[in-house]
C-alpha positions as CSV (number, residue, x, y, z in Angstrom):
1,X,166.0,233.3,190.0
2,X,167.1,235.8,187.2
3,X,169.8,233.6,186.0
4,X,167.5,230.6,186.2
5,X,164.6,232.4,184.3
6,X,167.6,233.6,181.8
7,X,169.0,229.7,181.5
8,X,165.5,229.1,180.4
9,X,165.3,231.7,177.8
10,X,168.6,230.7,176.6
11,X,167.4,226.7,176.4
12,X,164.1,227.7,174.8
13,X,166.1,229.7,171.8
14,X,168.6,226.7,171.2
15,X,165.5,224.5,171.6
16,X,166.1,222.6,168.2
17,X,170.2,222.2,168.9
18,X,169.5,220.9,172.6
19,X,166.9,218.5,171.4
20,X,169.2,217.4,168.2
21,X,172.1,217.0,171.3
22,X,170.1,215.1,173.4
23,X,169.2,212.3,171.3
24,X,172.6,212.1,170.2
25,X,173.5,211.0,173.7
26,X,170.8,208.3,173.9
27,X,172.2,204.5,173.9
28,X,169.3,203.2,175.3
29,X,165.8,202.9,174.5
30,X,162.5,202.1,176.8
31,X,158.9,202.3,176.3
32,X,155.7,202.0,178.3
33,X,152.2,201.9,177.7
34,X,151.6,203.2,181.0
35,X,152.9,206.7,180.4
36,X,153.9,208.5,183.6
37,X,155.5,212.2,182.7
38,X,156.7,212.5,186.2
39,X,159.6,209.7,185.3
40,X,161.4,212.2,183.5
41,X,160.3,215.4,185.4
42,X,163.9,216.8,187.4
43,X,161.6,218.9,189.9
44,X,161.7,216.9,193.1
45,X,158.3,215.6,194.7
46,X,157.0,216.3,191.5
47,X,155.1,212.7,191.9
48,X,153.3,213.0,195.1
49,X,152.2,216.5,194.9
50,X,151.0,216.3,191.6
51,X,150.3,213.2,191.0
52,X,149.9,212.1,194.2
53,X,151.8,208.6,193.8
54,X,154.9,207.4,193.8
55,X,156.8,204.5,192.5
56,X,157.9,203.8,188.5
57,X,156.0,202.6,185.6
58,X,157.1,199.5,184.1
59,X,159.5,199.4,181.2
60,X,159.8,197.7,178.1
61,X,163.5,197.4,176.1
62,X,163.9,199.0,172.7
63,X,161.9,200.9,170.7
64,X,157.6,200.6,171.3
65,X,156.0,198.3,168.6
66,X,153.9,200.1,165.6
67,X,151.2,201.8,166.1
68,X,152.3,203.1,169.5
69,X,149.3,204.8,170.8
70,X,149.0,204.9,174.6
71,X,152.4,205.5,176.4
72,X,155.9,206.9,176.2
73,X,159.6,206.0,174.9
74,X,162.6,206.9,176.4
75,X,166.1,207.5,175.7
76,X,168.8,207.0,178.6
77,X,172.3,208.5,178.5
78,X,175.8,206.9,179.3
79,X,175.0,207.3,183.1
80,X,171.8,206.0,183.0
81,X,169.7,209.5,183.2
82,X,166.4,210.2,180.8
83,X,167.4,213.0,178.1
84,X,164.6,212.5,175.6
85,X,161.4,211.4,175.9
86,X,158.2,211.3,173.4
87,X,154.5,210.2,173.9
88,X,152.6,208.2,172.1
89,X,150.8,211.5,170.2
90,X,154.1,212.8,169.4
91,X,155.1,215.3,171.2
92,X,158.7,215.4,173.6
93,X,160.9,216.6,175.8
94,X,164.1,216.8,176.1
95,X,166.5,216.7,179.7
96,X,169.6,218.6,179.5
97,X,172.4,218.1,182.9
98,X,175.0,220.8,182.5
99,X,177.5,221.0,185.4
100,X,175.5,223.6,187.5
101,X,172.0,222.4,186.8
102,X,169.2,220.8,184.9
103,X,167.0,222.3,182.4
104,X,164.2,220.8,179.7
105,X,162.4,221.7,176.6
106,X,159.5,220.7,175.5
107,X,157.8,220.2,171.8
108,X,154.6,220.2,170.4
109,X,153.5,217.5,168.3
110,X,154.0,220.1,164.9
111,X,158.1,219.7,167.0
112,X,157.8,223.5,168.0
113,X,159.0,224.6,171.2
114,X,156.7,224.8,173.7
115,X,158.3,225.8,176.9
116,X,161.7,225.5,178.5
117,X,162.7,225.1,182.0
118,X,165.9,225.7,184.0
119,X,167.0,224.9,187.7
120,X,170.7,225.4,189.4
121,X,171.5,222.5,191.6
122,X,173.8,223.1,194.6
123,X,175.4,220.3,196.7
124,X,173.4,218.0,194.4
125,X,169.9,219.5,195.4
126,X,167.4,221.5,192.5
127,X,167.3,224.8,193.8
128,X,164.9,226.1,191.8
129,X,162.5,225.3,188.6
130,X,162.3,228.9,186.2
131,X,160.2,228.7,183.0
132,X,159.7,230.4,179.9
133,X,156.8,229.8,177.6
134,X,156.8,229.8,173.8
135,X,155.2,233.1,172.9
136,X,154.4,234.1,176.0
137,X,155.5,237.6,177.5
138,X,156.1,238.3,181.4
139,X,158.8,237.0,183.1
140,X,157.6,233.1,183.2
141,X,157.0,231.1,186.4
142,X,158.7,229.7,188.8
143,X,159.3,228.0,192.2
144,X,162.0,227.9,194.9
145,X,162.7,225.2,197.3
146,X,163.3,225.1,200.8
147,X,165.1,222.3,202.7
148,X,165.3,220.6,205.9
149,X,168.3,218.8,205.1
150,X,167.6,216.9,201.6
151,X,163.9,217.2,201.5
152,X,162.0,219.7,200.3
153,X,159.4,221.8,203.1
154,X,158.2,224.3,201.5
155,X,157.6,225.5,197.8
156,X,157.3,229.1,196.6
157,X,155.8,229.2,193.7
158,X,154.6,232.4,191.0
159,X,152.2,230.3,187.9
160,X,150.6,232.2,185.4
161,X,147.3,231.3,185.4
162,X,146.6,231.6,181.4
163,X,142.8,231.0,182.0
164,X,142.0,233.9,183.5
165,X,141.4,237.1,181.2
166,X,144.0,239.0,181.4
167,X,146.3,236.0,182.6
168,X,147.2,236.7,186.4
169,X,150.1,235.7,188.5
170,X,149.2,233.8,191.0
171,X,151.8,233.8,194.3
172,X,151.8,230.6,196.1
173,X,153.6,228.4,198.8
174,X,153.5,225.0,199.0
175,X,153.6,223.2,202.7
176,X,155.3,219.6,202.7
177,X,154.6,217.6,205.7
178,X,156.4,214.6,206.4
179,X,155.1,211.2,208.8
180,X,157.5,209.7,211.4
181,X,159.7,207.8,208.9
182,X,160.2,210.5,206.6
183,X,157.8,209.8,203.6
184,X,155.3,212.6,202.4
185,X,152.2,213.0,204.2
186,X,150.2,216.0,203.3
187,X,151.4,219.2,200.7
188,X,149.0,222.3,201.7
189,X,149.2,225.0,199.2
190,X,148.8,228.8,200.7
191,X,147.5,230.2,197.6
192,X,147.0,234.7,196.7
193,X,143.9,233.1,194.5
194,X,143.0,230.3,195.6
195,X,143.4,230.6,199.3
196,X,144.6,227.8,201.6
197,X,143.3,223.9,200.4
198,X,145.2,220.2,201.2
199,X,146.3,219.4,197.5
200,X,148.0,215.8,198.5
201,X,147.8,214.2,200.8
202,X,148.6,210.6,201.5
203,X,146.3,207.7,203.0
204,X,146.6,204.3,203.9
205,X,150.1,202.6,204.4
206,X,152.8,202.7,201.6
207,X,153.2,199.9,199.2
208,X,156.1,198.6,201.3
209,X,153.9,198.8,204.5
210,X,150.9,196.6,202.2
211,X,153.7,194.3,200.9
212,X,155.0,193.7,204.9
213,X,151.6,193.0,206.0
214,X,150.4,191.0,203.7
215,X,153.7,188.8,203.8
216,X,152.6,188.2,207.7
217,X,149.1,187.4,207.1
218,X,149.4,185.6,204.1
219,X,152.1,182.9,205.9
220,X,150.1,182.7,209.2
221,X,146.8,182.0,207.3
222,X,148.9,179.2,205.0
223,X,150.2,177.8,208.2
224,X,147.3,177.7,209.8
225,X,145.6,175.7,207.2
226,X,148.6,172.9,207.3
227,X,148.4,172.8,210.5
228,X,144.4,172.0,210.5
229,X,144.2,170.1,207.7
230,X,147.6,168.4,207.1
231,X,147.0,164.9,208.8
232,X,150.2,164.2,209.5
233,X,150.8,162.8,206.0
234,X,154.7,162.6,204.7
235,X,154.7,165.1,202.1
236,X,157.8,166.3,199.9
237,X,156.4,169.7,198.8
238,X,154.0,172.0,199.9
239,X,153.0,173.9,196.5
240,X,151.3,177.5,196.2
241,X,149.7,177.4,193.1
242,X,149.2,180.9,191.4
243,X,147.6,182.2,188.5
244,X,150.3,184.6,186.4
245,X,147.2,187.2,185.8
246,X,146.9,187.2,189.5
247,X,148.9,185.6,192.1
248,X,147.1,186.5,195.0
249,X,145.9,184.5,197.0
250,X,147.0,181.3,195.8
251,X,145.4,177.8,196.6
252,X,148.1,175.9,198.7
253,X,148.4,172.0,197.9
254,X,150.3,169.1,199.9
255,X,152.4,166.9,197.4
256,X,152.7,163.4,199.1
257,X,155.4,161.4,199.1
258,X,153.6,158.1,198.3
259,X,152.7,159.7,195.0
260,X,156.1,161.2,194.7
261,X,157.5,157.2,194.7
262,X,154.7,156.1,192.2
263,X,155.9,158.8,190.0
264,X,159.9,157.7,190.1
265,X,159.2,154.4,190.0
266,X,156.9,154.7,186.0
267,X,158.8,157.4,184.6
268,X,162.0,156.6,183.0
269,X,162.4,159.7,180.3
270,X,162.5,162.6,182.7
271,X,160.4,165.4,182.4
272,X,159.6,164.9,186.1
273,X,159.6,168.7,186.7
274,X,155.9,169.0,185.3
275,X,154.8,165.9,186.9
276,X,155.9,166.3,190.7
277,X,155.3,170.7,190.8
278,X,152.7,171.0,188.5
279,X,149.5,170.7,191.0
280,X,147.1,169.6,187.7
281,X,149.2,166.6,188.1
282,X,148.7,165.7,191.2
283,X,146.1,162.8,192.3
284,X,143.9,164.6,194.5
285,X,143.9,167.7,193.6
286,X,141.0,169.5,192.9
287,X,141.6,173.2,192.1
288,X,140.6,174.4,195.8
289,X,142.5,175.3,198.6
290,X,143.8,172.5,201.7
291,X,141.2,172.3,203.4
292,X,138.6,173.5,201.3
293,X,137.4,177.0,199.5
294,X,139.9,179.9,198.8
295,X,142.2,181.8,201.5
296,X,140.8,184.7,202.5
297,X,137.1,183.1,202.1
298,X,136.8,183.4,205.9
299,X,139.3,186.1,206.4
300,X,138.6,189.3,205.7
301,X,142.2,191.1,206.6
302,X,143.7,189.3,204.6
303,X,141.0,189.9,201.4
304,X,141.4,193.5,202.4
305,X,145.1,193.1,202.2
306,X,145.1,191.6,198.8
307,X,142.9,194.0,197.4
308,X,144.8,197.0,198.8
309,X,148.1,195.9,196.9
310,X,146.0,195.2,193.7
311,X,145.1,199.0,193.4
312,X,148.5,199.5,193.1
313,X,150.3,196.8,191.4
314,X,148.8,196.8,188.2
315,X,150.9,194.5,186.4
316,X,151.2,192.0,189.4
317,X,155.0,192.3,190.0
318,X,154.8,193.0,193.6
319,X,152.0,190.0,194.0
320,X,154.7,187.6,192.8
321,X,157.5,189.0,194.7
322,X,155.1,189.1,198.4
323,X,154.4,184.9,197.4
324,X,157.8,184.0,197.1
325,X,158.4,186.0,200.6
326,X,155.6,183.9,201.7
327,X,157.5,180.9,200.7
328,X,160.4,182.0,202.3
329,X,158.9,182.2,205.3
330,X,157.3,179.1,204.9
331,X,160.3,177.5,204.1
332,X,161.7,178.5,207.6
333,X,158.7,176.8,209.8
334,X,158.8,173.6,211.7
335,X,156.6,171.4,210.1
336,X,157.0,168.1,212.5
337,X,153.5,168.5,214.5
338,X,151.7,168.9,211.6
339,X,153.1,166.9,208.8
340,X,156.2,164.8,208.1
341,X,158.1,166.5,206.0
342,X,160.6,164.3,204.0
343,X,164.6,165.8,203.9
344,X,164.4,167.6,201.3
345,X,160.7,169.1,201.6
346,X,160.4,172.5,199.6
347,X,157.9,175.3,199.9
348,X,157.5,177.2,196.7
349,X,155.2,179.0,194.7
350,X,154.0,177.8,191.2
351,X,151.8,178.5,188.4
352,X,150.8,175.6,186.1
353,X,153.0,176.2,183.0
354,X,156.1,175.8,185.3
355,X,157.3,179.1,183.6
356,X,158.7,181.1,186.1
357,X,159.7,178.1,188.3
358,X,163.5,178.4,188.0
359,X,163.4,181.9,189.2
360,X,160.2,181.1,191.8
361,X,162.3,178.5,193.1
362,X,165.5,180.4,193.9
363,X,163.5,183.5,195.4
364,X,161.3,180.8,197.7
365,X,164.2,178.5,199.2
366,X,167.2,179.8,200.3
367,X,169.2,177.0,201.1
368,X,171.5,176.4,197.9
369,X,172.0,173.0,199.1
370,X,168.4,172.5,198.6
371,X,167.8,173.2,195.3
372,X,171.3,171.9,194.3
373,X,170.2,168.5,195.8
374,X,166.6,168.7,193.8
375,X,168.8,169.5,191.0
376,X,171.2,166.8,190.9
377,X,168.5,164.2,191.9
378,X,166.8,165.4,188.5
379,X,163.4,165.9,190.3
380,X,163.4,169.6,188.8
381,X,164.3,168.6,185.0
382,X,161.8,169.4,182.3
């Protein structure tokens, strides 16, 4: 811990000459408005036990537009890794990877030093995480790791609470618990001031557990409803309309083939893209569900479902990405009893500008053949 704590010291006098190398070494620029500190944070778990989440913002290319004034920018090395990083108010931080560890300095908004960090990493785990604070005297804080094989079990930690008059050091350990298939489940922090208290721990089902779910219920419910209400008409696409703001649930709509012929046989200049996937197009569509109403109207695991994944996919990515696995799925069901599906019947999903049907399309129906057929047919130009 000495030689971290000294690393430290030794980053926080060169502060201005490893900030000037770091941004030297950027040749690549993000942004988000959704600023997450933890994206550039080295310390392991540093997510889920102080933030208590886990995943990555979304990023934006380049520089942020002007004004920028909710988020952060970052700059990425050769190999891909976050060595500077600034928020919206101005001030930064700055990663540096030498060959035994990983240290950081921060700034101020005034660009003074605030504080900089060291830890030694050994067969490519962090050790440790020493710092030293501008102006500050004492040793600094710090925490050491323990490991179970790569993940971390327990943290010791010494923080100086600042708060207190005189500032105290306050001895700590950190507790990680782990669930059946590895991810964190609870962090209980054994505290000399603050006793023993649960400071994360983790409810519900993951993200990936939501998206699984949801996948099943979604193409069951969808199924259900052609199977009800599909009349055994000869249909040539069975369309999941979605709105880009929010994709789920989306209203699913038979496309039959009678108005598929009716179409081929008036239009002569192409653009049959919009006319055969758009659903505004189509004769008796209404803007509601087959068979009436929205999914989920009568179901209420799979409005629970929905909503779940919405508290955590706040820009809708993972919406889009669980309908097109819908589709998928969809696209693999035998539709005989229910419908007659013509040869080259197609489930995908769609919103009404078409934009994202190219890429829709290829994630929805995996037969190559398929689409290549469509393709060539010119059913899918624009």
């Amino acid at each position: 811990m000495a030689r971290a704590l000294k690393r430290a010291r030794a980053l926080l006098d060169d502060a201005h000459q490893v900030r000037a190398r770091a941004q030297r070494q950027v040749v690549r620029r993000q942004w988000t408005r959704a600023a997450d500190a933890a994206l550039h944070n080295p310390e392991p778990f540093v997510r889920e036990r102080i933030f208590g989440r886990g995943g990555t913002v979304e990023l934006e290319e380049g520089d942020p537009p002007s004004p920028f004034t909710k988020g952060e920018a970052y700059g990425r090395d050769e190999a891909g890794r976050i060595v500077w990083a600034r928020a919206a108010e101005g001030s930064e931080e700055v990663i540096a990877f030498e060959d035994d560890g990983v240290g950081s300095v921060a700034f101020d908004t005034a660009g003074t030093p605030r504080a900089a960090s060291f830890g030694p990493v050994e067969d490519g785990l962090l050790r440790c995480w020493a710092t030293i604070a501008h102006g500050r005297d004492g040793p600094g804080e710090w925490e050491i790791y323990r490991y179970d094989g790569d993940r971390v079990v327990a943290v010791h930690k010494r923080l100086v609470l600042v708060e207190a008059e005189p500032p105290i050091d306050d001895d700590s350990v950190d507790r990680l618990e782990y669930d059946a298939s590895g991810r964190l489940a609870r962090v209980i922090e054994e505290s000399d001031v603050g006793g023993t208290r649960v400071t994360y721990e983790r409810r519900g089902p993951s993200r990936r557990e939501l998206q699984r779910a949801l996948e099943g219920r979604l193409t069951d419910v969808i199924a259900e409803r052609v199977r009800r209400h599909g009349g055994g008409r000869e249909v040539y696409a069975l369309l999941l309309h979605y709105q880009r703001q929010s994709a789920l649930p989306p209203t699913p709509v038979l496309a039959s083939a009678a108005y598929r012929e009716r179409v081929l046989a008036a239009t002569q200049d192409g653009g049959l893209l919009y006319l055969l996937f758009n659903p505004a197009e189509l004769e008796d569509y209404d803007g509601t569900a087959l068979g009436g109403g929205e999914l989920g109207d009568d179901d209420a695991e799979l409005t629970g479902l929905v909503d779940a994944l919405a508290r955590t996919d706040e820009h809708g990515v993972l919406a889009r990405t669980v309908l097109q696995r819908v589709c998928k799925r969809l696209n693999a069901v035998d539709w005989s009893e229910s419908l007659r599906p013509t040869e080259d019947f197609v489930v995908v999903c769609v919103d009404l500008e078409l934009e994202n049907f190219e890429e829709d399309l290829a994630a929805a129906v995996p037969s190559r053949a398929l689409r290549t057929r469509l393709r060539k047919a010119g059913l899918l130009a624009r």
